[in-house]
C-alpha positions in Angstrom: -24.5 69.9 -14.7 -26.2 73.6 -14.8 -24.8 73.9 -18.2 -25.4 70.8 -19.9 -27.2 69.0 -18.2 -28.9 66.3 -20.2 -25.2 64.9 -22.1 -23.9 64.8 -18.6 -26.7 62.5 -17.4 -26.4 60.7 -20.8 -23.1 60.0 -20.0 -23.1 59.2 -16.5 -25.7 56.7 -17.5 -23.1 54.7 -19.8 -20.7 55.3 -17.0 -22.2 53.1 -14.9 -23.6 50.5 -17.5 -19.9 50.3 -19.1 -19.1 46.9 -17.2 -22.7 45.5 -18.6 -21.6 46.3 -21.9 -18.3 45.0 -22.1 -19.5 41.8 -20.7 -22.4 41.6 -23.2 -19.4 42.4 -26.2 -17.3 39.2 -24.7 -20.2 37.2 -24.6 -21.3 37.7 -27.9 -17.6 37.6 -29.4 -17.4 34.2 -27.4 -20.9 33.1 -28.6 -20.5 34.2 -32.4 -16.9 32.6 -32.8 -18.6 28.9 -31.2 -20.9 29.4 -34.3 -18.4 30.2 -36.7 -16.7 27.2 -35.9 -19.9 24.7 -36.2 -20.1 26.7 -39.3 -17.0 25.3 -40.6 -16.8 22.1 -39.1 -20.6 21.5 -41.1 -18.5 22.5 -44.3 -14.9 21.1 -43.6 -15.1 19.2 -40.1 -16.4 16.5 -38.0 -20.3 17.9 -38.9 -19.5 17.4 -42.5 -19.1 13.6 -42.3 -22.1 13.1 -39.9 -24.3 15.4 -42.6 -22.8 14.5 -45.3 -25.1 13.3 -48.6 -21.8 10.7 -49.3 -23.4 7.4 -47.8 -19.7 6.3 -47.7 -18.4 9.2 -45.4 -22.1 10.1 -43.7 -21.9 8.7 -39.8 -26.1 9.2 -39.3 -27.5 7.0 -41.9 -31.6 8.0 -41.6 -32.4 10.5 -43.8 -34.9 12.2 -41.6 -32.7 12.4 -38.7 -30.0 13.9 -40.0 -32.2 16.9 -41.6 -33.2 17.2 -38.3 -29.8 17.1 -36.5 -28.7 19.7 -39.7 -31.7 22.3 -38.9 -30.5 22.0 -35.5 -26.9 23.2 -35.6 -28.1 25.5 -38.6 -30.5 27.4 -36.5 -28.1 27.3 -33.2 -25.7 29.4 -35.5 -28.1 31.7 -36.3 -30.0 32.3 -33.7 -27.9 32.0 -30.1 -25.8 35.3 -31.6 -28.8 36.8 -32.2 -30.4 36.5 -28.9 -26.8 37.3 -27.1 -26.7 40.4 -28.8 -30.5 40.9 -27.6 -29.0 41.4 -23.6 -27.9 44.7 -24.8 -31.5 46.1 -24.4 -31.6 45.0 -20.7 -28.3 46.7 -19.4 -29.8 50.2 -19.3 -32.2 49.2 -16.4 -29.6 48.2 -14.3 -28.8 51.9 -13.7 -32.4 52.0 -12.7 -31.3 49.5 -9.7 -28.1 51.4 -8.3 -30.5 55.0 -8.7 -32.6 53.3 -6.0 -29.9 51.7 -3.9 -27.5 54.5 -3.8 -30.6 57.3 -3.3 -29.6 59.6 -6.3 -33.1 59.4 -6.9 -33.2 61.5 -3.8 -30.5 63.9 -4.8 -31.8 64.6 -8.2 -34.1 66.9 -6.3 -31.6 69.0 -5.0 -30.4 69.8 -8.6 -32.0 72.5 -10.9 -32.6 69.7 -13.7 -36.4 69.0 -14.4 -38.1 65.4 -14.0 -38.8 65.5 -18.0 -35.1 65.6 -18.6 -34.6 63.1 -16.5 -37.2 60.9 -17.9 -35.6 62.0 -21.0 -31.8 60.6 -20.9 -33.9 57.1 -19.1 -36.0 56.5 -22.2 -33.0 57.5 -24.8 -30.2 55.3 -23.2 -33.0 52.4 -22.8 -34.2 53.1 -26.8 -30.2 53.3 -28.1 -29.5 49.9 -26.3 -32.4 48.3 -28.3 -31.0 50.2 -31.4 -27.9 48.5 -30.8 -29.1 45.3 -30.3 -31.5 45.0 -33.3 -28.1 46.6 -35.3 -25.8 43.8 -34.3 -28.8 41.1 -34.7 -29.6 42.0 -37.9 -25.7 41.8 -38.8 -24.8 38.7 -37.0 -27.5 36.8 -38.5 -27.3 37.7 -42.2 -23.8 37.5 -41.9 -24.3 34.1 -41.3 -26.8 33.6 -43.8 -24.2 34.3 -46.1 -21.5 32.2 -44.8 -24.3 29.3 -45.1 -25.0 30.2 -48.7 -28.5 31.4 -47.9 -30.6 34.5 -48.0 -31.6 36.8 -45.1 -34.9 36.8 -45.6 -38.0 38.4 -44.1 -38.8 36.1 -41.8 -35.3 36.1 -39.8 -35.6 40.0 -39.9 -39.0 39.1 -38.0 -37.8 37.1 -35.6 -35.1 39.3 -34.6 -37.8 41.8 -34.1 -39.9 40.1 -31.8 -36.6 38.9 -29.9 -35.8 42.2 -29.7 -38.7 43.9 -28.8 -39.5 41.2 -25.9 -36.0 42.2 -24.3 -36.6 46.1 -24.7 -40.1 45.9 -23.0 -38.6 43.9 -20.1 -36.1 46.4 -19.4 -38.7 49.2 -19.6 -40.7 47.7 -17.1 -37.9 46.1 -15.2 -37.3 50.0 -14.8 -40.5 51.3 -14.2 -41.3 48.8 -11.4 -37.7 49.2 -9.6 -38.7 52.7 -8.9 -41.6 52.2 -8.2 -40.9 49.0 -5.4 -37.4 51.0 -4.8 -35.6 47.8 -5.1 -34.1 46.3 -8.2 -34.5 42.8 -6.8 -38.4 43.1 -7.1 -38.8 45.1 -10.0 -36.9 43.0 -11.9 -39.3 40.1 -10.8 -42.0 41.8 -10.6 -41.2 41.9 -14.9 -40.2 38.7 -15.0 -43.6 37.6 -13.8 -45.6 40.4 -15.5 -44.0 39.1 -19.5 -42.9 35.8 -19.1 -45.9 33.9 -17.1 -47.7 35.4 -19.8 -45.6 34.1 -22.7 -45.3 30.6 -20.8 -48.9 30.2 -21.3 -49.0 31.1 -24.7 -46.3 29.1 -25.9 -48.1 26.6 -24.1 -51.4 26.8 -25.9 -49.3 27.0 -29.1 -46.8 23.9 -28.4 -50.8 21.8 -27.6 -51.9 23.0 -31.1 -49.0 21.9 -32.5 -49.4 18.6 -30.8 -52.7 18.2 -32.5 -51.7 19.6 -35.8 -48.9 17.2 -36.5 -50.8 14.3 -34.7 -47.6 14.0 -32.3 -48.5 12.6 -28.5 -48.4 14.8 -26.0 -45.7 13.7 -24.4 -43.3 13.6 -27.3 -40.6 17.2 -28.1 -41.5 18.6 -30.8 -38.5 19.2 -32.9 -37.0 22.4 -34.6 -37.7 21.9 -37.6 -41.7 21.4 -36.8 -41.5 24.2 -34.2 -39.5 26.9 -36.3 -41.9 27.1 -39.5 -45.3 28.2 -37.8 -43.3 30.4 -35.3 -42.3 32.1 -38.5 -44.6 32.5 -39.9 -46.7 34.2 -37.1 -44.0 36.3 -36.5 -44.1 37.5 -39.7 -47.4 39.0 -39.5 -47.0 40.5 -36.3 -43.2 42.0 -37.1 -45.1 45.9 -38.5 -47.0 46.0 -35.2 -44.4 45.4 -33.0 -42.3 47.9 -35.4 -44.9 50.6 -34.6 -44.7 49.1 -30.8 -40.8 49.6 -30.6 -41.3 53.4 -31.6 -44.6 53.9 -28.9 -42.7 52.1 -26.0 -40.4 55.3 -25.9 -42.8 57.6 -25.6 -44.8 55.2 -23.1 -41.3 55.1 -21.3 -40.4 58.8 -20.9 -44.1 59.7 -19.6 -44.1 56.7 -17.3 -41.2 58.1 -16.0 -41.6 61.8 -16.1 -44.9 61.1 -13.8 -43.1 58.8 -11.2 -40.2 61.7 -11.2 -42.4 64.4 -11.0 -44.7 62.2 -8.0 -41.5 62.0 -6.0 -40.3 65.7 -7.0 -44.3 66.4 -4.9 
C-alpha cells in the first residue's frame, strides 16, 4: 500500500466490482445473441415472411404497418445491445456503496495515502467503465449495421453518446451522494430523482410537440419510426457538447471527491 499505492486501490476497486462486470458481459452476450437471431430470422426466418415485399409469402398485408413493425425489430437490434453495454458505466459506484457500508471510508484515514489519490483511482475506475461502454456500443451497433447492410452513420454514433453519457453522470452522482447520505440506498435515489424526474419532463414536453407536430391525439403512442427521427436529429447537435461534457465530468468527479475526502480527513 506505502509503495504503490494508487494501482493497489485501482485494483481493489475492480476487485470488488468483478461480479458487476461479469454479469453486465452475460447480459450483454445474452442480449446481443437475441438480436442476432431477429437478425436472421428478418433475412431467412419467420420475420422474413411477415416483412417480406413477396405479397404471396408476406403474412402483414398493409404497407404502412409493416414498415412500422420492420423499424421496430430493426431498431430493437440496434439499440437494446447498445444500452446493455451502457450498465457498464454504473458498476463503479457500487464500490462507492460497500465503502460506506463496510466503513473503509473510515479506515482510509489511518493510511498514509492522500484524499487526492483517492479521489483519483474513484474518478479513473468511474471514467474507464464509461470508456468501456461507449467501446463496446460503438462496436455492437456498427456491427450490426453491417450485418443489416447499412451504414453506421453519425447519428447512431450520437445516440450512443448521449446513452452513454446519461449512464456515466448517474454513477457519478450516484457516488457523490452515497457519500455524502452514507448509504447507497439514498444516494442512489437521491440520482435517480436528481436526472430522471428531470428527463421525464422533458421527454414529456417533447412527446406533446410531437403530438401537435404530426397532428396525432393525445392519447394515441407515437410509434418508432415518428419518435426516432427528431430524437436524432437533436442528438446530433448536441453529441460535441456532451463530448466536451464526458471529458469535464472527470475532472468535476475527482474535485467533488477530493473535497468530501479531504472534509472527512478534518
Amino acid at each position: 500500500m506505502k509503495n504503490k499505492p494508487f494501482s493497489g486501490l485501482l485494483y481493489r476497486e475492480y476487485f470488488l466490482i468483478r461480479k458487476s462486470y461479469v454479469s453486465c458481459f452475460v447480459s450483454l452476450f445474452i442480449i446481443s445473441l437475441l438480436s442476432l437471431l431477429a437478425l436472421l430470422s428478418m433475412k431467412y426466418g419467420n420475420l422474413a415472411l411477415l416483412l417480406s415485399d413477396d405479397p404471396d409469402i408476406k403474412l402483414i398485408d398493409n404497407e404502412l404497418l409493416s414498415d412500422a413493425f420492420r423499424f421496430e425489430i430493426v431498431t430493437m437490434i440496434k439499440f437494446m445491445p447498445m444500452i446493455m453495454a451502457a450498465a457498464f458505466c454504473y458498476c463503479p459506484s457500487e464500490v462507492a456503496g460497500k465503502d460506506v457500508l463496510n466503513k473503509w471510508d473510515r479506515f482510509v484515514h489511518c493510511t498514509p495515502v492522500k484524499p487526492a489519490e483517492f479521489a483519483a483511482v474513484k474518478a479513473l475506475s468511474t471514467f474507464i467503465g464509461m470508456a468501456v461502454s461507449l467501446g463496446l456500443s460503438v462496436l455492437l451497433m456498427y456491427s450490426f449495421q453491417s450485418a443489416l447492410g447499412e451504414r453506421f452513420t453519425y447519428g447512431d454514433f450520437s445516440i450512443i453518446v448521449v446513452t452513454v453519457a446519461f449512464m456515466y453522470i448517474y454513477s457519478i452522482l450516484s457516488q457523490i451522494l452515497t457519500i455524502i447520505l452514507r448509504n447507497a440506498a439514498n444516494g442512489t435515489l437521491a440520482a435517480t430523482l436528481v436526472l430522471f424526474i428531470p428527463a421525464m419532463i422533458f421527454f414529456g414536453i417533447f412527446g406533446v410537440k410531437l403530438h401537435e407536430i404530426n397532428g396525432i391525439e393525445p392519447g394515441e403512442s407515437i410509434g418508432l419510426n415518428v419518435l426516432m427521427a427528431p430524437v436524432t436529429e437533436k442528438v446530433q447537435k448536441i453529441c460535441p457538447v456532451v463530448l466536451v461534457v464526458l471529458a469535464l465530468m472527470l475532472a468535476v468527479q475527482f474535485v467533488s471527491l477530493y473535497l468530501l475526502y479531504k472534509r472527512r480527513e478534518k
